[in-house]
C-alpha positions in Angstrom: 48.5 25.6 -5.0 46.2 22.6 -3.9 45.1 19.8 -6.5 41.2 19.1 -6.7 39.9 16.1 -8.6 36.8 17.2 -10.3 33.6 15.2 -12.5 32.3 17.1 -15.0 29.5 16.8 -17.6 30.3 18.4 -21.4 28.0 20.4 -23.3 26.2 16.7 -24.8 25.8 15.3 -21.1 28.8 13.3 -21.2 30.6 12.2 -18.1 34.3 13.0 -17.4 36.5 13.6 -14.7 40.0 14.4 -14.0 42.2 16.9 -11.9 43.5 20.0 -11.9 45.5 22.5 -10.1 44.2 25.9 -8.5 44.0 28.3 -5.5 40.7 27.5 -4.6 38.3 25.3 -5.1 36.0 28.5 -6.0 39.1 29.4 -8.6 39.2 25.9 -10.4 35.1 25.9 -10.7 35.7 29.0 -12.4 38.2 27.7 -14.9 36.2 24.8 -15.3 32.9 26.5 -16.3 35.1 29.0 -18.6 35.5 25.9 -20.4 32.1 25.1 -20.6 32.1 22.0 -18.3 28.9 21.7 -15.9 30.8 20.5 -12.8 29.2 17.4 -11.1 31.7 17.7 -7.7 35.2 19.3 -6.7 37.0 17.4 -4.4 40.5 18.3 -3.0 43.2 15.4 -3.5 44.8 14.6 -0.1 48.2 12.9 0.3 47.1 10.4 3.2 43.8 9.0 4.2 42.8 9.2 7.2 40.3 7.2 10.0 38.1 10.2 10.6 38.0 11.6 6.9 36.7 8.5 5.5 34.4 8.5 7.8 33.1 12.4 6.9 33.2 11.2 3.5 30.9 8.0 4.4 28.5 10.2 5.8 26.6 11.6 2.3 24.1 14.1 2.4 21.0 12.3 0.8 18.4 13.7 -1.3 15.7 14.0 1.7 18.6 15.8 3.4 18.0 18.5 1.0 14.5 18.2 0.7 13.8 18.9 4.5 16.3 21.8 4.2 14.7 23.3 1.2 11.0 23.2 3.1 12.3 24.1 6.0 14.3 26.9 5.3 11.2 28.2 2.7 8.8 27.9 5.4 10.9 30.0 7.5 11.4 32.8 4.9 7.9 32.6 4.2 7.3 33.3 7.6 9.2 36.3 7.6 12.7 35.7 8.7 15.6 37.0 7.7 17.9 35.0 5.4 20.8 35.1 7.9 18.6 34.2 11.1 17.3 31.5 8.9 20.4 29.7 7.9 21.3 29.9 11.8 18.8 28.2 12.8 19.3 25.4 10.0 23.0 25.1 10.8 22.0 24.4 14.7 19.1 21.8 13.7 20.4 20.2 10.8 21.4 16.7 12.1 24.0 15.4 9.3 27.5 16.5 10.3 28.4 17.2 6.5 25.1 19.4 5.2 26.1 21.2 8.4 29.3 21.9 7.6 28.1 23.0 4.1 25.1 25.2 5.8 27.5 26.8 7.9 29.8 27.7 4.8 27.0 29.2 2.6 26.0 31.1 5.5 29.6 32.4 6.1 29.7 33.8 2.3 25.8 35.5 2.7 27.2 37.3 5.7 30.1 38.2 3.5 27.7 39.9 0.7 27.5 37.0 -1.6 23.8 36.2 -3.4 22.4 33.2 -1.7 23.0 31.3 -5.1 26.2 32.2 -5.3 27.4 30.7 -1.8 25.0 27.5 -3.3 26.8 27.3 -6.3 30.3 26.8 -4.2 29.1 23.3 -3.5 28.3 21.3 -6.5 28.5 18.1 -4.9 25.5 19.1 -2.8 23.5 21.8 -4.7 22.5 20.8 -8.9 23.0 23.2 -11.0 19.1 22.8 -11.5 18.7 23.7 -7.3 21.4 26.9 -7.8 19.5 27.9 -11.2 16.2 28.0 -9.7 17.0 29.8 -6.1 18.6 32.6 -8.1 15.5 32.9 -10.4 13.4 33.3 -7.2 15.8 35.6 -5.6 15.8 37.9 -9.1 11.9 37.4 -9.1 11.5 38.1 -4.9 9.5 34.4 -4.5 12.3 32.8 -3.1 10.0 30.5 -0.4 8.0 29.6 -3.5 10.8 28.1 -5.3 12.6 26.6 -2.5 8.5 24.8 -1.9 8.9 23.6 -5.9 12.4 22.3 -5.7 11.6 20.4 -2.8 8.7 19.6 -4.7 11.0 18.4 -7.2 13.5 16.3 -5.1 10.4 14.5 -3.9 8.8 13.2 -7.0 12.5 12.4 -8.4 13.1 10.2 -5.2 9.6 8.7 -5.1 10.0 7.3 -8.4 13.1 6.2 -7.9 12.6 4.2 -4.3 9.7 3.0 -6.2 11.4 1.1 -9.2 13.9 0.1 -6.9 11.9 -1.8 -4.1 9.9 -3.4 -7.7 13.3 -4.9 -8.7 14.1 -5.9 -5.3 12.2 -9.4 -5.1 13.3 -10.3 -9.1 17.1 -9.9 -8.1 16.8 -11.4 -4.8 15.3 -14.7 -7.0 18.7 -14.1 -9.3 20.8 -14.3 -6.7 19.3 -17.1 -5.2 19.2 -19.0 -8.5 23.2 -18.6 -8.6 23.9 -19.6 -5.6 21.5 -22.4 -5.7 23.7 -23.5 -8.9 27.0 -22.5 -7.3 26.2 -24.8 -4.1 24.8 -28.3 -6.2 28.0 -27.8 -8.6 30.5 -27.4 -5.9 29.4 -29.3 -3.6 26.4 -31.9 -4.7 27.5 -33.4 -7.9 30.9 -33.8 -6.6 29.4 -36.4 -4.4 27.5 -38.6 -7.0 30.2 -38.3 -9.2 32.2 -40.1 -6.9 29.8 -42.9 -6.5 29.0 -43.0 -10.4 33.1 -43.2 -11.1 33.4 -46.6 -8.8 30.1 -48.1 -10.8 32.4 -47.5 -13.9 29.4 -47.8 -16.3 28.6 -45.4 -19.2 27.2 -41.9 -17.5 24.8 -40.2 -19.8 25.5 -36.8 -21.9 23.5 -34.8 -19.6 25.5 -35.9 -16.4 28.6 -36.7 -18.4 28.3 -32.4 -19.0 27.5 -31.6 -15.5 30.4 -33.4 -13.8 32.3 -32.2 -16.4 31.1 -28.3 -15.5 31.5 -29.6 -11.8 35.1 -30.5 -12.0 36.3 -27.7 -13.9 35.1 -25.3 -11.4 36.8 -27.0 -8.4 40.0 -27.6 -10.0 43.1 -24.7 -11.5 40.8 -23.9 -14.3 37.8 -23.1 -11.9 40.4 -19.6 -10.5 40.2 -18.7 -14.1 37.2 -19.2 -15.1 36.1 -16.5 -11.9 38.4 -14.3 -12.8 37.7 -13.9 -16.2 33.8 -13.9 -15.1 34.6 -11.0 -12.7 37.5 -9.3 -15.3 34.4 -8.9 -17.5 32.4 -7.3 -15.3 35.0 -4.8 -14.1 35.6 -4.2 -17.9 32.2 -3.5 -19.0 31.6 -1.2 -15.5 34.9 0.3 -16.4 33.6 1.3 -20.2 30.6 2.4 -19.0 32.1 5.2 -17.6 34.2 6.5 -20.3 31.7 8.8 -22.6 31.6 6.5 -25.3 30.4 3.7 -23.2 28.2 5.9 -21.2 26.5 6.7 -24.4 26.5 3.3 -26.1 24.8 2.0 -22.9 22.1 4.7 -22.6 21.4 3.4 -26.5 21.1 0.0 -25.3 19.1 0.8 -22.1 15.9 2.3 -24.5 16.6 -1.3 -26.5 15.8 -3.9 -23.5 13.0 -6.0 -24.0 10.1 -7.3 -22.4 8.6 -3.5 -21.6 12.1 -2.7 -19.7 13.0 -0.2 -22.4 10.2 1.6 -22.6 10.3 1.7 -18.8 13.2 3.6 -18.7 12.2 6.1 -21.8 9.1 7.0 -19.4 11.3 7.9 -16.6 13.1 9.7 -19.2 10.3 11.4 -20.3 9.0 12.3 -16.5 12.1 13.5 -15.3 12.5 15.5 -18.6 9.2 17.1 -18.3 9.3 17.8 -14.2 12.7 19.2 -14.4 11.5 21.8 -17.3 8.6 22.4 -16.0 10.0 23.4 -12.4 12.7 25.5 -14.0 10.0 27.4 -16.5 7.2 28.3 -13.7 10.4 29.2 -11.5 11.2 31.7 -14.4 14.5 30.1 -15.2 15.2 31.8 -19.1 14.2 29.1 -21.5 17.8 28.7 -22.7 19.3 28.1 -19.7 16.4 25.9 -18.9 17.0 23.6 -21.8 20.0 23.5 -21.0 20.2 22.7 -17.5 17.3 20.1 -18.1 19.3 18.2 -20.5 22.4 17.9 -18.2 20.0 16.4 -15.4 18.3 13.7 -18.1 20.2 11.1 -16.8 20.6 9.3 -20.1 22.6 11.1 -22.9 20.2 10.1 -25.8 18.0 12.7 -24.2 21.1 15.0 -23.7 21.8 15.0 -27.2 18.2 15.7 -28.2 18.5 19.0 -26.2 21.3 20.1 -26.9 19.7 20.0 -30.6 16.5 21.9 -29.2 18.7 24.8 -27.1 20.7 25.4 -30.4 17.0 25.5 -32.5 15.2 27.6 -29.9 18.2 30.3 -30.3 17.5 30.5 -33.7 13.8 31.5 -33.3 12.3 28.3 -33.8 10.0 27.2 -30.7 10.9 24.3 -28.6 8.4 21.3 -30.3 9.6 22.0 -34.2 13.5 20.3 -32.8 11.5 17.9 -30.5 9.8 16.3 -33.2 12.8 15.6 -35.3 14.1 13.4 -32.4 13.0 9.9 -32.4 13.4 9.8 -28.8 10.5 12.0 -27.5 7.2 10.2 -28.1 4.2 12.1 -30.5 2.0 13.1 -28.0 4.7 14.8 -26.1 5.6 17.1 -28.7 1.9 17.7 -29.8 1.5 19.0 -25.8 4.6 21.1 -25.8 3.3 22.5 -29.2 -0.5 23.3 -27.6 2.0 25.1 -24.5 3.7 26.9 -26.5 0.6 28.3 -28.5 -1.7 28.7 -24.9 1.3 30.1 -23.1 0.8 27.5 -20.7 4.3 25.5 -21.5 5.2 24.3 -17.8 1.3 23.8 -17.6 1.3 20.9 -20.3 5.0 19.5 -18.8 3.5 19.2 -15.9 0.8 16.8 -16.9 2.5 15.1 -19.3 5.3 14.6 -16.3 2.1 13.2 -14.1 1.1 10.8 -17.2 4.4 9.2 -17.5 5.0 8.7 -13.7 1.2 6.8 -13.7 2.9 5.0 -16.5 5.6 3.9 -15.0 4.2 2.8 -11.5 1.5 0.9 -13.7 4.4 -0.4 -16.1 6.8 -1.4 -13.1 4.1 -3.2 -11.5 3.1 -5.3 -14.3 6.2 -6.1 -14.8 7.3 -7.2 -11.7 4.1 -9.5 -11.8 5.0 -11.2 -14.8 9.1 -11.2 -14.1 8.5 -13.0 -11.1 7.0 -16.4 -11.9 8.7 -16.2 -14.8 12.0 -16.3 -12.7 10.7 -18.5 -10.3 10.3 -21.1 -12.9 13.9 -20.2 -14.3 15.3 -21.3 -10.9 13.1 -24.2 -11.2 14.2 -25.0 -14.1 17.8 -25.0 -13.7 17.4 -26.6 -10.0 15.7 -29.4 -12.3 18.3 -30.0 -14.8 20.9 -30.2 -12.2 18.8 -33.1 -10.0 17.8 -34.8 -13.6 21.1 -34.9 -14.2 22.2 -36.5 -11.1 19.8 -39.5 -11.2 19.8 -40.0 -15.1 22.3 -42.6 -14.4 20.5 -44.2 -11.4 17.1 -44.5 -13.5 19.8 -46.4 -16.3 20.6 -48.6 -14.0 17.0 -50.0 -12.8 16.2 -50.1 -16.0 18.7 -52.7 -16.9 18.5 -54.5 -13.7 14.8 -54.8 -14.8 
């Protein structure tokens, strides 16, 4: 019996994780799913650590990792090759050590009479349950190059919007840090100075400088250690309560709540990744169940995991997919209203599809206009700050001339 630590995802969208003993780590997926878990990754618990395991485990098998080996490998089928000649050749091409490894495992289990989506499904760290649900939909439907094309199709939008809201909050965070450090360096090191000076004048400082050396002196001295580590205690707390599934959930809340546009940033990626993902796994022929289902586990934010978990347990009831929708405050009117005009067209993954091309639009247009006003607007903060530090500092100087005068 070996011990595997798992992360799992309930039937809501909530993280959790923990371990648990088995055969196999096929045998403890099982379990796990009986339960009605979607597993997130299976990893077995070693004793000792060593050199050349951590670095296997450094080497991770990005997203464009997959996304070559999807269009690669349905290019090849396309082009008439056999599924086992075609995982050979992957294996012997593919560069990263790891999806090799993995390539070389999947292709072990086809040879061995296993579906290709069952020898995917064995590796949950590396294959969503979204990527396993859609191959076997093409395998049942005989289009499996056409669905390895869409979930490539897929992976690509997902990353592209995601490299592009992070390389829009690069610059604002870079000014953040700057600001702090900026702040750190004249407090530990600058006002230490002229409060020196100022202490053998013995005159009268003002408040304002009276408060900074005070700031100043407290962070240098005992009380500065603790000061730091409560800073950094708090952070580790609140990273630490994220992860549990109430704080996971709270914090999802509080994401759609941030001001100044961010907010309704992230409720558009929401909504985009929401659409995309149902709309891949509908044209694919996914059942709409399992679908909703599968889409809700991928939201990323468990407000939107909640809402459809609502809409699975509606549409089993007979009631089509927009009625449950537009009970949620979450999803915005005129997604529901183009769901609705889907589901009376027969054109469902049709409408997701553009409303999953609107909301991207909106959030490049969004990011960018945020990032143009965020940056002055931080760029004057540091000024700001920088200022009150150096008004500070001369405040008493300025006294001085004056009463000389």
């Amino acid at each position: 019996m070996s011990t595997f630590v798992y992360k799992v995802r309930d039937v809501r969208g909530v993280p959790a994780k923990g371990e648990a003993e088995g055969e196999s780590r096929a045998a403890v997926l099982a379990e796990l799913r009986n339960k009605g878990y979607t597993v997130v990754g299976i990893d077995e618990k070693h004793s000792g650590t060593s050199f050349s395991s951590m670095l296997n485990d450094a080497r991770r098998i990005k997203s464009k990792n997959i996304t070559v080996f999807s269009r690669q490998f349905a290019t090849m089928i396309n082009s008439g090759l056999a599924l086992l000649r075609a995982l050979y050749i992957l294996e012997n091409q593919t560069q990263n050590q790891k999806l090799q490894q993995v390539i070389s495992e999947i292709r072990s289990d086809v040879e061995s009479g296993s579906a290709l989506s069952d020898a995917l499904e064995k590796h949950p760290n590396v294959f969503s349950r979204l990527y396993v649900s859609m191959v076997r939909a093409g395998e049942a439907g005989g289009i499996l190059d056409e669905t390895l094309n869409r979930v490539a199709s897929q992976l690509e939008a997902e990353d592209s919007l995601r490299r592009m809201v992070k390389s829009a909050m690069v610059y604002p965070l870079l000014i953040a840090a700057f600001a702090v450090l900026v702040m750190m360096a004249m407090m530990l090191f600058i006002i230490p100075i002229f409060s020196k000076m100022y202490a053998d004048m013995g005159s009268q400082l003002p408040l304002l400088t009276r408060i900074m050396v005070t700031v100043s002196d407290t962070l240098r001295s005992v009380w500065g250690i603790f000061v730091f580590a409560a800073i950094f205690g708090a952070i580790y707390g609140l990273i630490r309560l994220k992860k549990t599934p109430q704080g996971t959930a709270a914090w999802d809340r509080a994401k759609l709540r941030v001001p100044m546009g961010i907010g309704d940033i992230i409720l558009k990626l929401s909504m985009a990744r929401f659409s995309r993902t149902l709309s891949t796994l509908v044209s694919s022929g996914v059942p709409i169940l399992q679908a909703i289902e599968i889409t809700g586990e991928t939201a990323g934010n468990t407000v939107v995991s909640e809402a459809m978990a609502n809409v699975k347990r509606e549409v089993k009831e007979g009631r089509p997919m927009s009625e449950p929708l537009t009970k949620t405050s979450v999803f915005p009117p005129m997604v529901t209203q183009m769901i609705a005009v889907g589901e009376e067209t027969g054109a469902v993954d049709t409408m997701l599809n553009k409303i999953a091309d609107f909301y991207e639009d909106e959030v490049n247009a969004s990011v960018k206009s945020l990032t143009s006003i965020l940056e002055p607007i931080m760029m004057m903060g540091v000024g700001a700050l920088v200022g009150v530090i150096v008004i500070s500092l001369y405040l008493p100087i300025f006294n001085l001339m004056s009463v000389v005068k």
